[in-house]
N, C-alpha and C positions, 0 to 999 in steps of 0.2 A: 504494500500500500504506500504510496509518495502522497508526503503529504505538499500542502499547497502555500502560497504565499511565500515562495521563493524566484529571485529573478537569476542571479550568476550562479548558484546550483541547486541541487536536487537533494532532497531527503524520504528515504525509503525505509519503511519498518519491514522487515522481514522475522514472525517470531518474535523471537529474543534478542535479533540483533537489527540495530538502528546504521544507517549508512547514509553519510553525507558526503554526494562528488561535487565536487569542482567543477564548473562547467560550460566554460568560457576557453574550448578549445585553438580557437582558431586565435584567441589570446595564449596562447599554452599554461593557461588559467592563471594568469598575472594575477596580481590582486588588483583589484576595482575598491574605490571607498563602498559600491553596493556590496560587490563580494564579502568583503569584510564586515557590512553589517548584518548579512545572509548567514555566515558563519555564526557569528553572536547569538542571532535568533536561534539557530538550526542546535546550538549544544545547550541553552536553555530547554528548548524545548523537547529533547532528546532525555536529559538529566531528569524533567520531570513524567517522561514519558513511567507507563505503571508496568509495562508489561519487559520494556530491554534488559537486558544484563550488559551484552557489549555497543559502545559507538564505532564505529568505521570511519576513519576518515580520507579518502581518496579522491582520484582527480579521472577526469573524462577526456578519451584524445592519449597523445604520446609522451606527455610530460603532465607529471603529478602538476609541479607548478613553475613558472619562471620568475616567481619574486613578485614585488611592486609592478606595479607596470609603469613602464619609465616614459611610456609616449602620454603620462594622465600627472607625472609625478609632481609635487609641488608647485604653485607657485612660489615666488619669493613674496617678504612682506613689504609692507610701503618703504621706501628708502630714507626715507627721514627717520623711520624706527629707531631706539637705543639698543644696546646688546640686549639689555634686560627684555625689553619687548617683543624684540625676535626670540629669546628663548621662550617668553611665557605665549606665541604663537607658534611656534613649531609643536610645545607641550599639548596643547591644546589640536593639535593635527594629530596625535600620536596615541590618542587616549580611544579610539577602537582599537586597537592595536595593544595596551593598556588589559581592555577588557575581554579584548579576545585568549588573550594570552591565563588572564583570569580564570574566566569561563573555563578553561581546559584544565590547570592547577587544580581547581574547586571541583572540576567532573566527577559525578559518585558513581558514574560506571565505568565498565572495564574499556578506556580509551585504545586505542587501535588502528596506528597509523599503517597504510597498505600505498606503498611509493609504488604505483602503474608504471612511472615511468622517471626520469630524472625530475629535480630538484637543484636550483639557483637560487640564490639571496636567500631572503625568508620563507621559501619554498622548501629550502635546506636546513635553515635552522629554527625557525619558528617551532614545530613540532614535534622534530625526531627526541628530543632531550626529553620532554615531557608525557609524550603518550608512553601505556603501559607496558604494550607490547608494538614491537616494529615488524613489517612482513615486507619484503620487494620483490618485483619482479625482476628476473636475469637481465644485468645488462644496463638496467639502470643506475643512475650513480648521481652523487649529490655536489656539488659545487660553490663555496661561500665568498662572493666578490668584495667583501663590505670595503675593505681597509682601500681596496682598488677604486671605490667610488668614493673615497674620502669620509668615508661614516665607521664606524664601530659595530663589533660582534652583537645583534639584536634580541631583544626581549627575553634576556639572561641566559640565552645560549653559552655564555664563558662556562657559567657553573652546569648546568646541567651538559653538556657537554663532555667537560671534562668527570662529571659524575657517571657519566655513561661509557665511556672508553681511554680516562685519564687524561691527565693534568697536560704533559707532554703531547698526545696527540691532538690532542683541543687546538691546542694553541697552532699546531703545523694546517690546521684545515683551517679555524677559522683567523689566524693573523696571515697565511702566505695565500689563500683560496686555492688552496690547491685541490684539485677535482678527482674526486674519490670512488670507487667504484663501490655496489654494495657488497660483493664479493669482499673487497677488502674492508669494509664498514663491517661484515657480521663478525669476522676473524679478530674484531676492534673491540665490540660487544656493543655497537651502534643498533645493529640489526640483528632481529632473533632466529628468521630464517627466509630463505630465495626459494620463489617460486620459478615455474617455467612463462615467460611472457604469454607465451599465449594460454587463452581463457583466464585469465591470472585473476579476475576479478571472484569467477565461481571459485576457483582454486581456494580464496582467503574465505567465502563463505561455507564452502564445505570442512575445510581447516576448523571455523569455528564453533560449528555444527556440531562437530565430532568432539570438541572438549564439552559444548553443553551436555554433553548425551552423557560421559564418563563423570563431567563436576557440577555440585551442585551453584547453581548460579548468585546467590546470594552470598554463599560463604567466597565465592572467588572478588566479590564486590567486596566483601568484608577483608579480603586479603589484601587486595588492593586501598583499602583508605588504610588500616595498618602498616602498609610499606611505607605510605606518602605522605600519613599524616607527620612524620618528623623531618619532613622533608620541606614541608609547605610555606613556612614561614622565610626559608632562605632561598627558596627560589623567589617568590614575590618580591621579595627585596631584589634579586637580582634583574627580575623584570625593570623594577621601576627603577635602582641605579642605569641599567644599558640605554635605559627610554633618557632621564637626566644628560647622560654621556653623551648620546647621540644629538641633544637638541644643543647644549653647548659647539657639537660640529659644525652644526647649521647655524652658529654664531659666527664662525668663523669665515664661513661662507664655501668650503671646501665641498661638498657635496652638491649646492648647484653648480658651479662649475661643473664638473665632471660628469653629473645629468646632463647638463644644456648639449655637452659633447657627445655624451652616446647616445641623446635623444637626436644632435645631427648628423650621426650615422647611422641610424637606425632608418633616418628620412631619406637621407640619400643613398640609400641600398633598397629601401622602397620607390624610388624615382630611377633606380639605374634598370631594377628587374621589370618596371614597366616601360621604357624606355627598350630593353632589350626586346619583350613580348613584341611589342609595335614595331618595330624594325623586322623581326622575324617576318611578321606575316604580310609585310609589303612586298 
């Protein structure tokens, strides 16, 4: 059953288990300010759903997600602004982001990130640290540009991060963005296990299926706020320290810069590949 009042993805109850895709493929589910507020709804309403045990959370198309979408990203604010005022508006841009990150911390079901396909920026780091369990499909791999675009490791990905596969490899993925395959993320303890891509979607619900049947679903909810509940407190902080960090960047002005740039080659490879098609068929 899909339930309704979503625009950028889809929420389906299947049973016991709740599934939220991404689904702004032909974006390779960038994030949208709608996306992001779709998200927020979609684990409210999932958390109080009466009947779930697990949330899913994947993407639609060949990429789980590409991050922000950088052809929508920011404006800057008025130039007469003081530091201070550019920080307390960029903070003020950052606070779905803020709650999205929340909403998933606070999730009282069994959270369950299923990466379809790769993972950029916050596509990458936004969710892998924080859901319960991680599942990918072959082939996929996760990639974190931040330092490259002038911004900082996001919504306390340092910590949970290095809480997931150590202190040392944290820092090589998200300070160098070096692009990681899941094959080497499960051997890390990023990733719990690899599917085959294709059908990979049933794959992770049959996967699921098959622990409802053996566990009972209550007690694995209960196992999961006992793991997390000591957890909770220093991740939150880490959210809202990286949210802090990052809007200090945007003090500085180093991250639009380096959007304005990849937002004009992203134009002019969109103006060159239609420029090519028209030539072709002349």
């Amino acid at each position: 059953m899909f339930l309704p009042n979503y625009t950028d993805l889809t929420v389906e109850v299947r049973g016991q288990i709740g599934i939220i895709t991404l689904n702004r493929p032909k974006a390779l589910n960038a994030f949208s300010d709608t996306m992001s507020m779709d998200i927020i709804k979609a684990f409210r309403e999932l958390n109080e759903h009466p009947d779930t045990i697990f949330t899913v959370l994947t993407g639609n198309g060949r990429f789980f997600s590409a991050g922000v979408d950088v052809k929508a990203s920011t404006d800057p604010p008025p130039a007469h602004y003081t530091p201070a005022e550019i920080k307390v508006y960029f903070l003020s841009r950052f606070s779905r982001a803020l709650e999205m990150l929340r909403s998933m911390i606070d999730h009282s079901k069994v959270l369950v990130l299923a990466l379809n396909g790769p993972g950029v920026g916050g596509g990458a780091a936004w969710f892998e640290g924080v859901a319960d369990i991680v599942l990918a499909a072959k082939g996929a791999w996760l990639q974190v540009p931040f330092n490259a675009l002038g911004l900082v490791p996001e919504n306390g990905s340092t910590l949970t991060f290095a809480q997931s596969m150590g202190v040392r490899r944290a820092n090589e993925m998200l300070m160098f963005g070096r692009k990681c395959s899941v094959e080497e993320l499960e051997s890390w303890g990023l990733v719990n296990r690899i599917f085959p891509a294709e059908g990979f979607h049933d794959r992770v619900i049959a996967f699921l299926e098959e622990q409802l049947a053996v566990n009972d679903g209550k007690s694995m909810i209960e196992s999961k706020r006992l793991q997390n509940a000591p957890l909770r407190k220093d991740r939150l902080f880490a959210v809202y320290d990286s949210v802090d960090a990052l809007a200090e960047r945007f003090v500085d002005g180093a991250p639009h810069e380096r959007f304005m740039k990849k937002r004009e080659q992203l134009m002019k490879g969109n103006k060159d590949r239609v420029s090519g098609r028209v030539k072709s068929s002349l």
